[in-house]
C-alpha positions as CSV (number, residue, x, y, z in Angstrom):
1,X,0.0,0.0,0.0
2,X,1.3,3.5,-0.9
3,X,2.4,6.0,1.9
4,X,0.0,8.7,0.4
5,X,-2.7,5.7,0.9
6,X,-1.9,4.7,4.3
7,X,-1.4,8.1,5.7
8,X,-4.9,9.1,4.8
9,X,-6.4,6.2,5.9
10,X,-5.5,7.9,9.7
11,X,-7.4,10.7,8.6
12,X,-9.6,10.4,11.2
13,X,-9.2,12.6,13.8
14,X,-11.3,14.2,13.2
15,X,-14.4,12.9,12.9
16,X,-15.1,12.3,16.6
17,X,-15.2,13.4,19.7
18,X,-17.0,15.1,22.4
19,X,-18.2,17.1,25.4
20,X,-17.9,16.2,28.8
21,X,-16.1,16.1,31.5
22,X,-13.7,14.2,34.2
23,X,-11.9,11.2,32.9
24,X,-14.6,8.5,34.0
25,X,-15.8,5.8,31.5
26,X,-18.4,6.2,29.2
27,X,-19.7,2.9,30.9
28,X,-19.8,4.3,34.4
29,X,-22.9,5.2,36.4
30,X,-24.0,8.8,36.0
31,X,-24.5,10.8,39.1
32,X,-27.6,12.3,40.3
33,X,-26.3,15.8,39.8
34,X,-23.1,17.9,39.2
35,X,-21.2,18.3,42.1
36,X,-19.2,21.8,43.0
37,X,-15.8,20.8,41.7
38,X,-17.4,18.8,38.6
39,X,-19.1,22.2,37.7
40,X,-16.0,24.6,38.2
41,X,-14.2,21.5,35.8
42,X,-16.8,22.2,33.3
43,X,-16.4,25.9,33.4
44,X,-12.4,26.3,33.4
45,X,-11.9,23.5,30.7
46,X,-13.4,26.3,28.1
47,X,-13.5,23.2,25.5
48,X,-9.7,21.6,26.6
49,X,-10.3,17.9,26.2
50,X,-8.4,14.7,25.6
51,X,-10.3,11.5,24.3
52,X,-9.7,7.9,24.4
53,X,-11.1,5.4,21.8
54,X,-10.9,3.0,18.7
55,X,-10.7,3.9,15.8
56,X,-11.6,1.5,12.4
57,X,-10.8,3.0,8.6
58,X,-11.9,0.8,5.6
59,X,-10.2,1.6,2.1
60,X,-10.0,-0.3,-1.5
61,X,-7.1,-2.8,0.1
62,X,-8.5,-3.6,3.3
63,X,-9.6,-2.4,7.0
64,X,-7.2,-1.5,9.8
65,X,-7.7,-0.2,13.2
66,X,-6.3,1.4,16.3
67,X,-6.3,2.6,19.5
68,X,-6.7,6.6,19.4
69,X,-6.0,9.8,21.6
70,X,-7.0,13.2,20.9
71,X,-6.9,16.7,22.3
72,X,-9.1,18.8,21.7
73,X,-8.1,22.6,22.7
74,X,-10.6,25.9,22.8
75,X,-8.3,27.7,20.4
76,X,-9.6,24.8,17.5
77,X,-6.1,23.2,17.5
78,X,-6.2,19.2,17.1
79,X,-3.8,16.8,18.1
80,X,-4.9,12.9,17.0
81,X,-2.6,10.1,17.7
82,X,-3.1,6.2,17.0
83,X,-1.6,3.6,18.3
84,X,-1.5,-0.3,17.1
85,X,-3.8,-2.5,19.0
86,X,-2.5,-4.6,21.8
87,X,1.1,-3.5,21.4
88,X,0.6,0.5,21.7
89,X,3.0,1.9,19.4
90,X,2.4,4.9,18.1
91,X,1.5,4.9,14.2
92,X,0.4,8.3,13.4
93,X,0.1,11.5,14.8
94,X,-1.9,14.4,12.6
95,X,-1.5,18.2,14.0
96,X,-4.3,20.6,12.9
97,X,-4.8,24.3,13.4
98,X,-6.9,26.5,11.3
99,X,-3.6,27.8,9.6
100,X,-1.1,24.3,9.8
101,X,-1.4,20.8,8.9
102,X,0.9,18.1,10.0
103,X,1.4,14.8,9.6
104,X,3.8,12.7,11.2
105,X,4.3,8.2,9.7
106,X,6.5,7.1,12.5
107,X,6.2,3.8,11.0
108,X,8.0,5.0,7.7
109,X,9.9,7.7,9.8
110,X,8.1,10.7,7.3
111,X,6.1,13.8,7.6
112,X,4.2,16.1,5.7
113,X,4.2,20.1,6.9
114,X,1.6,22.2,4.8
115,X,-0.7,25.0,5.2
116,X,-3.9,24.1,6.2
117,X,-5.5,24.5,2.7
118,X,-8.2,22.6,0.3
119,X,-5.9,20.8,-1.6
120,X,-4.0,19.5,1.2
121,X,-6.5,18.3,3.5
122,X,-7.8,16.5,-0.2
123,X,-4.6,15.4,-0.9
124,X,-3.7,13.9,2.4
125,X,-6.9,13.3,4.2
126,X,-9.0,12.4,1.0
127,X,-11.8,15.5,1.2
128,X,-11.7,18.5,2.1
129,X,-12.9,18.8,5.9
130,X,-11.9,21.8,8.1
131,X,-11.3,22.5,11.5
132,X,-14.4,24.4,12.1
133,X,-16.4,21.4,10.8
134,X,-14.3,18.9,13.0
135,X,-15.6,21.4,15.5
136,X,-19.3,20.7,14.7
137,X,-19.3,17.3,14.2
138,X,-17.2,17.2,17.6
139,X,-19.8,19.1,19.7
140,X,-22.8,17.7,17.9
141,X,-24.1,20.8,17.2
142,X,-23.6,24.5,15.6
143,X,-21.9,27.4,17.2
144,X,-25.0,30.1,17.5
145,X,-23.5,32.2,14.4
146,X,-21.3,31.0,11.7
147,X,-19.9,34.0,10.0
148,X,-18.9,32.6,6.9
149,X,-21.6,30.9,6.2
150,X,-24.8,32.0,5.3
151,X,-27.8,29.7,6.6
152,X,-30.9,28.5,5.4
153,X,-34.1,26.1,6.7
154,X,-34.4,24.1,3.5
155,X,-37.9,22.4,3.7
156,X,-37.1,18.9,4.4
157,X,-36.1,20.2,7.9
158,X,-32.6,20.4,7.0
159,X,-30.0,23.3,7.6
160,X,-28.0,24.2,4.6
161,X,-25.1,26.3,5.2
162,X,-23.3,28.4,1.9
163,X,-20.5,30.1,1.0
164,X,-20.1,31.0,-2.7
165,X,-20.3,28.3,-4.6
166,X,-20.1,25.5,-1.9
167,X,-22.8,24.5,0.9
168,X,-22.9,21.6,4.0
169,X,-26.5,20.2,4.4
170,X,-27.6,19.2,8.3
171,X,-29.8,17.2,9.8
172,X,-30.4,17.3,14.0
173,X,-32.1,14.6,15.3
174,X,-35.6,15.3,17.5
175,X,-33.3,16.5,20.5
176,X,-30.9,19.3,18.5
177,X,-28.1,17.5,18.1
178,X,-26.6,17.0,14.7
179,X,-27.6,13.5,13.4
180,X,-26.0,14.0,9.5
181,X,-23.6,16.2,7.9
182,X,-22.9,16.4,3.9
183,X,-20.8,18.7,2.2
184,X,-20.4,19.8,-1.6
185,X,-18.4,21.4,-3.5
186,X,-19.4,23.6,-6.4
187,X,-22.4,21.0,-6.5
188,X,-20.5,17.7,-6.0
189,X,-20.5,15.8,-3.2
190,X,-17.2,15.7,-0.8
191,X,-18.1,14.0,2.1
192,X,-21.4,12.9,4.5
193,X,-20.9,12.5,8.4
194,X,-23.3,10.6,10.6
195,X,-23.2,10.4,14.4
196,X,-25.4,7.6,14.8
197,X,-25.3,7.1,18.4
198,X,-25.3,10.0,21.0
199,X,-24.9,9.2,25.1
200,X,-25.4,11.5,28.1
201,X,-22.4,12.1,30.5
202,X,-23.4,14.4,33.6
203,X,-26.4,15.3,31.7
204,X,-24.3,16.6,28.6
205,X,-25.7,14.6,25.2
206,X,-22.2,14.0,23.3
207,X,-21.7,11.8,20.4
208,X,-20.9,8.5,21.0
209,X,-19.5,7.1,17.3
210,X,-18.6,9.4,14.2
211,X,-18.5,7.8,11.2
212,X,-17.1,9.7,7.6
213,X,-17.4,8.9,4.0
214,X,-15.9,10.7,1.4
215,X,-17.8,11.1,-2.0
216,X,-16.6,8.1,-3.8
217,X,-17.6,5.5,-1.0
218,X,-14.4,3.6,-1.1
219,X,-13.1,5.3,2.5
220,X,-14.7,5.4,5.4
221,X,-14.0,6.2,8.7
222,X,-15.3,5.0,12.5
223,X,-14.4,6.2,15.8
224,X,-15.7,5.7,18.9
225,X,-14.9,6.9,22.2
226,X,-14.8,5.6,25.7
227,X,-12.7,8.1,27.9
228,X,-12.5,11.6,28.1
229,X,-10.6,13.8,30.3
230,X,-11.3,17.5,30.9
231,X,-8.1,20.1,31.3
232,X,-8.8,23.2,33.2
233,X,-5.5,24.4,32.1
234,X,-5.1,25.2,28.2
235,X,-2.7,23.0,26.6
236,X,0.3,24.0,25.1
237,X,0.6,25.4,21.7
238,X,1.1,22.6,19.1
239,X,4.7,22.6,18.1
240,X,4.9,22.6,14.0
241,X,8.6,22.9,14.1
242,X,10.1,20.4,11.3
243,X,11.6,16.9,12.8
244,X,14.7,16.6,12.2
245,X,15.1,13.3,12.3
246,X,12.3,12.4,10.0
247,X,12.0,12.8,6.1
248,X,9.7,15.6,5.0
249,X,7.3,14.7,1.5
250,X,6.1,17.2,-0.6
251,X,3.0,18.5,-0.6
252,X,2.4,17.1,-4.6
């Protein structure tokens, strides 16, 4: 299998992750109601989270899958590693601000350092998803204005989101939360999102799986999540320094 291949066969960290707090287990018992400290947790995190999971990617040669770990930070930067089952070494590890994209094959001791533009995230994630939709699909739901985007209530129900020549279609299931997501481009189809399964942790609804397609059906992307830790402390800036001990590929 190709490096260009395998490397965006990780692409997935995006597509999953969450709202909550503490580091307990998904499978744990809820509690009645917030306690003080959980509640001064939830307000200092300001969206600081790191998340624990699996993570399953199906492509034309096969499926593979993973252990993952992502932080999530308020200023929309994205750090997703994955590990090999079992074992635990670390595979991947994909850095993602709204201006830089980075990613790191520690298997094939490589990396790729671009801006974060359409063509790369196309070229090396296989569409064309942004940080601010990583966001959404993330929370669940839409920030209360979205600035570059003009919205409209289309009348299936859904929201449809444009900006020039390209739009994002959204469905929310009966409680608010988004339930589908499908972009275009200039009229084609780039990707569709579902979050087929939401939970409630300390009363928060959060989604539980994230699953992405892109538009030729051949890629597809699962993640589900079982931890989650909240940080009251921002974390540090992500470091997009070049490796010097790893090879850098072009961006072509």
């Amino acid at each position: 299998m190709s490096l260009r291949r395998s490397l965006r066969l990780f692409n997935y960290f995006f597509t999953s992750m969450l709202f909550l707090t503490g580091c307990s287990s998904f499978s744990s018992p809820e509690p009645a109601e917030l306690t003080p400290s959980q509640v001064e947790s939830l307000r200092l995190s300001k969206g600081n989270y790191s998340l624990f999971g699996r993570i399953l990617f199906k492509h034309p040669e096969g499926k593979h899958n993973g252990e993952l770990e992502l932080q999530v930070a308020s200023n929309s930067e994205f750090k997703l590693r994955i590990f090999t089952p079992l074992i635990g070494s670390l595979i991947y590890e994909l850095r993602a601000s709204h201006n830089k994209f980075m990613l790191l094959n520690y298997q094939q001791n490589n990396f790729v350092l671009a801006d974060n533009k359409q063509d790369v995230r196309q070229t090396w994630l296989g569409m064309d998803l942004t940080v601010s939709e990583l966001n959404w699909l993330i929370l669940g739901n839409l920030p209360e204005k979205t600035p570059d985007w003009q919205r409209k209530v289309l009348s299936t129900g859904e929201l449809e989101l444009r900006q020039g020549a390209n739009k994002i279609r959204i469905r929310f299931n009966d409680s608010g939360q988004i339930e589908s997501m499908q972009k275009y481009l200039e009229g084609l189809l780039e990707y569709r999102a579902a979050i087929p399964l939401y939970q409630e942790h300390y009363h928060l609804p959060f989604p539980r799986k994230i699953s992405i397609e892109d538009y030729t059906g051949n890629n597809k992307w699962l993640m589900v999540y079982s931890k989650i830790q909240t940080h009251a402390e921002a974390f540090k800036p992500l470091d997009f320094n070049t490796p010097s001990e790893m090879k850098q590929l072009s961006n072509n």
